[in-house]
C-alpha positions in Angstrom: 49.2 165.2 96.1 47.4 162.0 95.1 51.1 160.3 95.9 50.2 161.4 99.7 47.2 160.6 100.1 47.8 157.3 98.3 51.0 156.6 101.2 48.7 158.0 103.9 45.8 155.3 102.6 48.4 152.4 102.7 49.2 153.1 106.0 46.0 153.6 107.8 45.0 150.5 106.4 48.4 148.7 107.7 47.5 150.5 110.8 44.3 148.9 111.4 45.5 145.3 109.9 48.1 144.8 113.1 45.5 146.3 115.2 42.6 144.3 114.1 45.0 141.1 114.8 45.3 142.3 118.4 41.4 141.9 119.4 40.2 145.3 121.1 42.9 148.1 120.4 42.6 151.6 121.3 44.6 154.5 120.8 47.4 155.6 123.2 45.3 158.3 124.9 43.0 155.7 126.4 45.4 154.2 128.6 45.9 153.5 132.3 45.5 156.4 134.3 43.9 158.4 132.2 41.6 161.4 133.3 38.1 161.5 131.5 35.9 164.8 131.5 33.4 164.8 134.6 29.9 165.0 134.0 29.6 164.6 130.5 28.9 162.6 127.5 32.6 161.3 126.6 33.6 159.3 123.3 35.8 156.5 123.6 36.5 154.6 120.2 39.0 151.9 118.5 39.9 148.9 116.5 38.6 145.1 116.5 37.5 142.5 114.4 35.6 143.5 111.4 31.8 143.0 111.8 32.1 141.7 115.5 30.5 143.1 118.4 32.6 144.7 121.3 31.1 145.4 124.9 32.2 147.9 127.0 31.6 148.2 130.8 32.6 151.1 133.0 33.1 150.6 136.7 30.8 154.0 138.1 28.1 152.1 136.0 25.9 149.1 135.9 25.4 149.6 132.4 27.2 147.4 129.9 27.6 149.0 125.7 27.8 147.1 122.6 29.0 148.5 119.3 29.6 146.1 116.0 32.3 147.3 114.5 32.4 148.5 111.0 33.8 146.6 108.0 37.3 148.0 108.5 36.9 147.0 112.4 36.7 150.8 113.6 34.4 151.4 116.6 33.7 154.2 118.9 30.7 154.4 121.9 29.5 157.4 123.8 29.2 157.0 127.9 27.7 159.3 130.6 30.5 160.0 133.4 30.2 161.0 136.8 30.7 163.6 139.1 34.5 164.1 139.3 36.4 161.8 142.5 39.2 160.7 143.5 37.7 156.8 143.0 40.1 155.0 140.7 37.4 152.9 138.1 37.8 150.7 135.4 36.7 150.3 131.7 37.0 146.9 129.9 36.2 146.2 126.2 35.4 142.3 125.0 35.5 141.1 122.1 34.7 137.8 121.7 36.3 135.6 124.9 38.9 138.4 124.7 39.2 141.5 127.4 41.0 144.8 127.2 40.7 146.5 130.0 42.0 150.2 131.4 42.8 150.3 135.1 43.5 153.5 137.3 40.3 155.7 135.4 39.7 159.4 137.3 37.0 161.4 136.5 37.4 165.0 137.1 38.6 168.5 134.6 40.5 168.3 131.7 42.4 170.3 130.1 44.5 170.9 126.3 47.9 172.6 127.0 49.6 173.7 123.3 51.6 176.1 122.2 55.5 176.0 121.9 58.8 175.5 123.8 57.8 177.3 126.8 54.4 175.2 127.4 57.2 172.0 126.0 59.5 172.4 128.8 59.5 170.0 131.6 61.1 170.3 134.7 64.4 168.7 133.2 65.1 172.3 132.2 67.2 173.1 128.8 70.3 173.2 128.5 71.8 176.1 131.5 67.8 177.0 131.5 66.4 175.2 134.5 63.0 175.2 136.0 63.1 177.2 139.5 62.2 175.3 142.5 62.1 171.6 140.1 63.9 169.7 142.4 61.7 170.4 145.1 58.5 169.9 142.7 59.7 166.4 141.5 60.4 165.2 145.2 57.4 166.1 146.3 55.1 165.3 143.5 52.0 163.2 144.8 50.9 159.8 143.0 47.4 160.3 144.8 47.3 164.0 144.1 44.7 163.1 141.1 46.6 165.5 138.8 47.6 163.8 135.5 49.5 164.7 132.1 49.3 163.0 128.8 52.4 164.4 126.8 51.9 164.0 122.8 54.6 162.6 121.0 56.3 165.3 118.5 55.4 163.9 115.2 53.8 166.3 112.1 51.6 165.2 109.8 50.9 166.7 106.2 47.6 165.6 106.4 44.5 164.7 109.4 45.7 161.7 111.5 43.5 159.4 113.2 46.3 158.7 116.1 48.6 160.3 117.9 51.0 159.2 120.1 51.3 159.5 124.3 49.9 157.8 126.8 48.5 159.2 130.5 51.2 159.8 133.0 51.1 159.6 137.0 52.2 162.3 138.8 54.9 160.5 140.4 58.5 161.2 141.5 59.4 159.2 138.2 57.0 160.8 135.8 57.0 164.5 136.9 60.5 165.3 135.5 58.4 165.0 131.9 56.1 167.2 132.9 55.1 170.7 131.2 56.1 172.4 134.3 53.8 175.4 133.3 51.1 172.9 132.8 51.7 170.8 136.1 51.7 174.1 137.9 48.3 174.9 136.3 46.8 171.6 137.3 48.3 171.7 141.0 46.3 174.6 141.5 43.1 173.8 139.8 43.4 170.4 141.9 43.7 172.5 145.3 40.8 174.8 144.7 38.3 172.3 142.9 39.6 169.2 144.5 38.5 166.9 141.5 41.5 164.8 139.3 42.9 167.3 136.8 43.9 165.7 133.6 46.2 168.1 131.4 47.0 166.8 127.6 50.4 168.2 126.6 50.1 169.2 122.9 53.4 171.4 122.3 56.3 171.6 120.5 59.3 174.0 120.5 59.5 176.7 117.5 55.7 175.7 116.6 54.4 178.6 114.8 50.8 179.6 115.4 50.2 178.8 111.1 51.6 175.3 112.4 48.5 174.6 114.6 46.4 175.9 112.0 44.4 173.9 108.8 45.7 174.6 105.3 42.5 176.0 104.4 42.9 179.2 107.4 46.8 179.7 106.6 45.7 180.3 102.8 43.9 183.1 103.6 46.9 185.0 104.3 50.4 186.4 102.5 52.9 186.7 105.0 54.3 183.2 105.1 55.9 181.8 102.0 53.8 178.4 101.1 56.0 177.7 98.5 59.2 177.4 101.0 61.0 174.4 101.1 61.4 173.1 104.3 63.5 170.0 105.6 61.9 167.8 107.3 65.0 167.8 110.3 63.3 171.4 110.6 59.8 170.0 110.6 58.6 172.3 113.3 58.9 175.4 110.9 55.8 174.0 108.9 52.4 175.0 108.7 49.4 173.2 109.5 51.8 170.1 110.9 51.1 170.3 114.0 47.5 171.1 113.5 46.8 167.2 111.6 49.3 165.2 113.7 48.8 166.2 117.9 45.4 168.2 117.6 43.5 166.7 115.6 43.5 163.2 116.8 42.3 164.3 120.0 39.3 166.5 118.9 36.9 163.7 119.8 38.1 163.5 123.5 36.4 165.9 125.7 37.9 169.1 127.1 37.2 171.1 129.5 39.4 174.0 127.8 42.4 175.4 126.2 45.5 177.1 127.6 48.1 178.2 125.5 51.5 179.5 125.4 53.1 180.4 122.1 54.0 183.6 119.7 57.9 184.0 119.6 58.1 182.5 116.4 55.4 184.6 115.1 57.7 187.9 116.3 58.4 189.1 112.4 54.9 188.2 111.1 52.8 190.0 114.3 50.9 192.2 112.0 48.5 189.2 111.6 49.2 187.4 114.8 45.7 188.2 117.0 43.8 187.4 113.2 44.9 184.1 112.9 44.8 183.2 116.8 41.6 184.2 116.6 40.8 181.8 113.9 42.8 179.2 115.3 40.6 179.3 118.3 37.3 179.5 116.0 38.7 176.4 114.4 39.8 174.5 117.5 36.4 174.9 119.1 34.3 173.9 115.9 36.6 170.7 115.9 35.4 169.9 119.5 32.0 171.1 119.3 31.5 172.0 122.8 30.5 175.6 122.1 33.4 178.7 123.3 35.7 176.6 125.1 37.7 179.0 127.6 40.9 180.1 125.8 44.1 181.1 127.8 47.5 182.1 127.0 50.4 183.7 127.9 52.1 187.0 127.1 55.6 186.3 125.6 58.3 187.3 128.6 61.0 190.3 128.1 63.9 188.5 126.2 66.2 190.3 124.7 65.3 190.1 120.6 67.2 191.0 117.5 64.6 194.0 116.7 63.9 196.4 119.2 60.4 196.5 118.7 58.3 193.5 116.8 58.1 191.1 119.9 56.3 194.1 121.7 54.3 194.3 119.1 53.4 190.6 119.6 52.4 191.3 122.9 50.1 193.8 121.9 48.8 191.6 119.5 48.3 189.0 121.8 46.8 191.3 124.4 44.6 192.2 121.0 43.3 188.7 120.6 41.9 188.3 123.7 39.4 191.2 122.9 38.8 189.9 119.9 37.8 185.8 120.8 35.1 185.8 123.1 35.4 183.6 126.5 39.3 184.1 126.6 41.9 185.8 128.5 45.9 186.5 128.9 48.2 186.4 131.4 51.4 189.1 131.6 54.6 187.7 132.3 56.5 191.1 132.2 57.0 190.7 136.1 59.2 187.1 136.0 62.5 188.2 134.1 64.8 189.1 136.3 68.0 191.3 134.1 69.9 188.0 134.3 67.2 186.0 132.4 67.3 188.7 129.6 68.8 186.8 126.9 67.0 183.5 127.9 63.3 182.9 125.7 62.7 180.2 128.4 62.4 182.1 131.7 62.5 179.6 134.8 59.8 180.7 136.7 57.4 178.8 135.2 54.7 178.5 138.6 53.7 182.3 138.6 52.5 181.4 135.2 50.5 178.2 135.6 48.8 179.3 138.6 48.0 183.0 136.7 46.1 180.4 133.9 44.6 178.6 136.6 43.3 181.8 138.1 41.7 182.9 135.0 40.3 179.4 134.8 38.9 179.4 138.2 37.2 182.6 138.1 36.0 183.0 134.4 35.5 179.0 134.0 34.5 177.7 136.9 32.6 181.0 138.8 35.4 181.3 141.4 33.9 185.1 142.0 36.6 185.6 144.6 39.8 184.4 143.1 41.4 187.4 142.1 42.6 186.9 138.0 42.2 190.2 136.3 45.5 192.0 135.6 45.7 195.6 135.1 45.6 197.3 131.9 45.3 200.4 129.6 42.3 202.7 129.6 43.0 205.5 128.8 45.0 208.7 128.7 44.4 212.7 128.8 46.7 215.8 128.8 46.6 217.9 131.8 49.1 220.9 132.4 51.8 219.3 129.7 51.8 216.1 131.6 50.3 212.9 130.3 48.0 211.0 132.9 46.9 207.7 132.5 43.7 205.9 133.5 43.9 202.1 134.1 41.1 199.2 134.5 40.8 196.2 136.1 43.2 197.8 139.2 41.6 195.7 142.2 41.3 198.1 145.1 44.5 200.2 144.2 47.9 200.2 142.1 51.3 200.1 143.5 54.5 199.6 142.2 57.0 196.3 143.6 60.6 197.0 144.6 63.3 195.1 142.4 66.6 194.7 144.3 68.4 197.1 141.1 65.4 199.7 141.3 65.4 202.4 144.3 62.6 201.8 147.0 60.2 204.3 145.6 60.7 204.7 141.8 58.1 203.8 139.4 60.0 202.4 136.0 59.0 201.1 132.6 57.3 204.3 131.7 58.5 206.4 128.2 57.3 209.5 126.8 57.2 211.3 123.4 55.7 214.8 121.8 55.5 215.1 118.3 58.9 214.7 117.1 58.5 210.6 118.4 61.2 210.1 120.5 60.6 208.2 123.7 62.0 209.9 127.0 61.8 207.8 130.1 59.1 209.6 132.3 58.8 210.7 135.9 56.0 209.0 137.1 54.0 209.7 139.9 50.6 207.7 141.3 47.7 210.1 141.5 44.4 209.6 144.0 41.3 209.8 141.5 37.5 209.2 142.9 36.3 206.3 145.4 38.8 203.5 143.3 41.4 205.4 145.1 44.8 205.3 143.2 44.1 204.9 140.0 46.0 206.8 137.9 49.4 207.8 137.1 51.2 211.2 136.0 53.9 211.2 133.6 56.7 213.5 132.8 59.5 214.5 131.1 61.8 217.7 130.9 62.4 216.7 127.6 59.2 216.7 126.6 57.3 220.1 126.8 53.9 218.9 125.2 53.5 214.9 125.3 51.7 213.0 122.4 52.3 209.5 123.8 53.4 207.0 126.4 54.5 203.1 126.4 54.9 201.3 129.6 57.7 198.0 128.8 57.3 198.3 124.8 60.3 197.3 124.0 62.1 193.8 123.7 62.8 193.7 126.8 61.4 196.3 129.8 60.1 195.0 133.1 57.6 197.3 134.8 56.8 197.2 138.4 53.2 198.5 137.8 50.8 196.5 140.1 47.3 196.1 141.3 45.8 195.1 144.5 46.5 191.6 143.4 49.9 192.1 143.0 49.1 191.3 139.1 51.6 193.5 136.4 50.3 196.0 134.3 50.4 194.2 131.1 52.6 196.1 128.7 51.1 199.1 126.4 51.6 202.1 124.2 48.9 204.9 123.4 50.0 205.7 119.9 50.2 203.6 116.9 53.4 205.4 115.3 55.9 202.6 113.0 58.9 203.2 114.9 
């Protein structure tokens, strides 16, 4: 240990030797075209001369800042921004007769995007996993559009870094085909409805666990990951707390508007745990900022085809768990977007359904949007009427119906199991049922095979697709009434 933090020690120090030789430096994320937080008190810090003064100016403001910098030539400065605009500004730094200066400045919403491969993947695709609709998106991405992305460099660190790198990224023709395409979708939207700059920080890497954007001080606290496991460092994604000290912490001084997050298929064999530690990964994120409950979004693993039957449902549900567990958060279902040819696929390709679900959540639980329609439907609950099982659901907006897939029959409902006693799930008859002034808003469930029903699930499995909706055209997110092992 002391061996690390003596390496670590060396070189921070050579770290700040070359930058100190380089007048003003400051980390990648304050670069051109950057996107800083509107209306707020925003830190920008870096490296001079030791014990020399540096003056910063922006261009919304007539006041100039000076900060000395300390004995190891680190610096940082606090400035007021404006009201979010489309304005391009400035922000130089002198040191002596020396000027850095960042050009192409908005000023609008910002937002963290983390989580693993499926938040990672840009609109090159994967290998035979493309991105619907990319070409089109890249062709037509807009320069002017205001909407931003600052995608962090994949590097883990065993301990809290200072930098990270990445720089800010126009949304050009050029740049777009390195977007998060989840991400960029997100933004597009937010941009449309809140017309202000959206800046989106690309945090993510493939295979991260959720233990891997974690501290070592929260993964301790539980058993179900082997500490003691050698890793390679070729396989460096499969580490805790990595991911956590190299590409989030680094950025925990720059201010956010919120979080949206897309992750958990790595965390499929440990999902007894899963909505405990998200919930103290979002406790820890937001006490790193220290701007109060930062909105938390993610999104529901899609219907892929697993080795068990059973444990990425049981992420789901987990998932679903967390959000009613971490206050000012929410989830989006994805159990609509796999099509039976995407089965085997963990990286789905329609990737703008998603972004603009977050951004829907965003607009109406962040930003007051009363209108924007965000809530999917869920489980309420169920009773036992005449040996069928009927099922009560929330957040139904004006009505359920069920969409027609090209393989299903025009008027079938599907996703829907039974069992009785003995546990065995039946697939059920189901039928939509008028109830009170909400008008449809439950549904009956059947089975020959199953005289005296215990329990349902609606697209527990691996991989199910429902075609529950509400009057939103949202999916019912995924759900079983019983709590049985199997």
């Amino acid at each position: 240990m002391m061996n690390l933090f003596k390496i670590l020690g060396i070189s921070i120090l050579c770290f700040y030797s070359q930058l100190a030789l380089s007048k003003v430096v400051l980390p990648d994320m304050f670069s051109d075209y950057m996107v800083l937080q509107q209306n707020s008190y925003i830190k920008i810090w870096g490296i001079a001369k030791p014990n020399k003064c540096v003056r910063i100016k922006a261009s919304w403001s007539d006041k100039e800042y000076k900060y000395c910098t300390k004995k190891d030539g680190s610096w940082i400065v606090s400035l007021k921004t404006p009201a979010g605009s489309f304005t391009e500004h400035t922000i130089s730094f002198t040191e002596s007769k020396t000027t850095t200066t960042i050009s192409h400045v908005l000023v609008g919403e910002v937002w963290f995007c983390s989580g693993q491969s499926n938040m990672e993947m840009t609109f090159k695709g994967f290998t035979n996993q493309p991105i619907e609709n990319a070409e089109n998106v890249i062709a037509e991405a807009d320069p002017n559009s205001g909407v931003r992305m600052l995608r962090v460099k994949r590097i883990g660190q065993e301990a809290p870094s200072k930098t990270a790198e990445g720089k800010w990224m126009n949304s050009t023709p050029q740049n777009v085909p390195n977007f998060s395409a989840v991400a960029y979708f997100f933004g597009l939207k937010l941009r449309s409805e809140l017309n202000v700059p959206i800046g989106l920080i690309n945090s993510s890497w493939g295979g991260s666990s959720v233990e891997g954007w974690m501290n070592r001080d929260l993964v301790d606290n539980y058993t179900d990951l082997d500490l003691k496991q050698e890793i390679p460092d070729n396989e460096n994604w499969r580490k805790p707390c990595i991911m956590y000290n190299g590409m989030l912490k680094p950025f925990t001084d720059y201010v956010i508007k919120g979080f949206i997050w897309y992750q958990g298929e790595s965390n499929i064999d440990r999902y007894e745990t899963y909505a405990s530690k998200l919930k103290d990964m979002v406790t820890l994120w937001r006490y790193e900022w220290g701007l109060g409950d930062l909105p938390f979004y993610e999104v529901e693993i899609a219907p892929c085809v697993f080795e068990d039957p059973i444990h990425s449902a049981k992420l789901r549900e987990a998932q679903f768990k967390a959000t009613e567990i971490i206050a000012n958060s929410g989830i989006v279902s994805t159990n609509d977007l796999v099509g039976q040819d995407e089965a085997k696929t963990v990286h789905p390709k329609r990737k703008q359904p998603i972004g603009e679900r977050l951004a829907k959540l965003a607009l109406k639980q962040t930003y007051g949007r009363e209108n924007t329609c965000s809530e999917f439907p869920s489980y309420q609950a169920m009773e036992i009427i005449n040996n069928k099982a009927q099922i009560l659901l929330k957040n139904i907006a004006g009505g359920i119906s069920f969409s027609h897939f090209p393989e299903l029959t025009p008027d079938s409902i599907v996703g829907f199991e039974i069992a009785g006693n003995d546990h065995v799930f039946h697939p059920a008859k189901a039928t939509l049922l008028p109830y009170g002034i909400a008008g449809q808003d439950r549904i009956e469930l059947s089975s020959p095979n199953v005289p005296k029903p215990e329990a349902v699930r609606y697209a527990f499995k691996t991989y199910a697709v429902g075609n529950i909706r509400n009057g939103c055209d949202l999916p019912l997110i995924p759900f079983r009434t019983d709590n049985w092992e199997e």
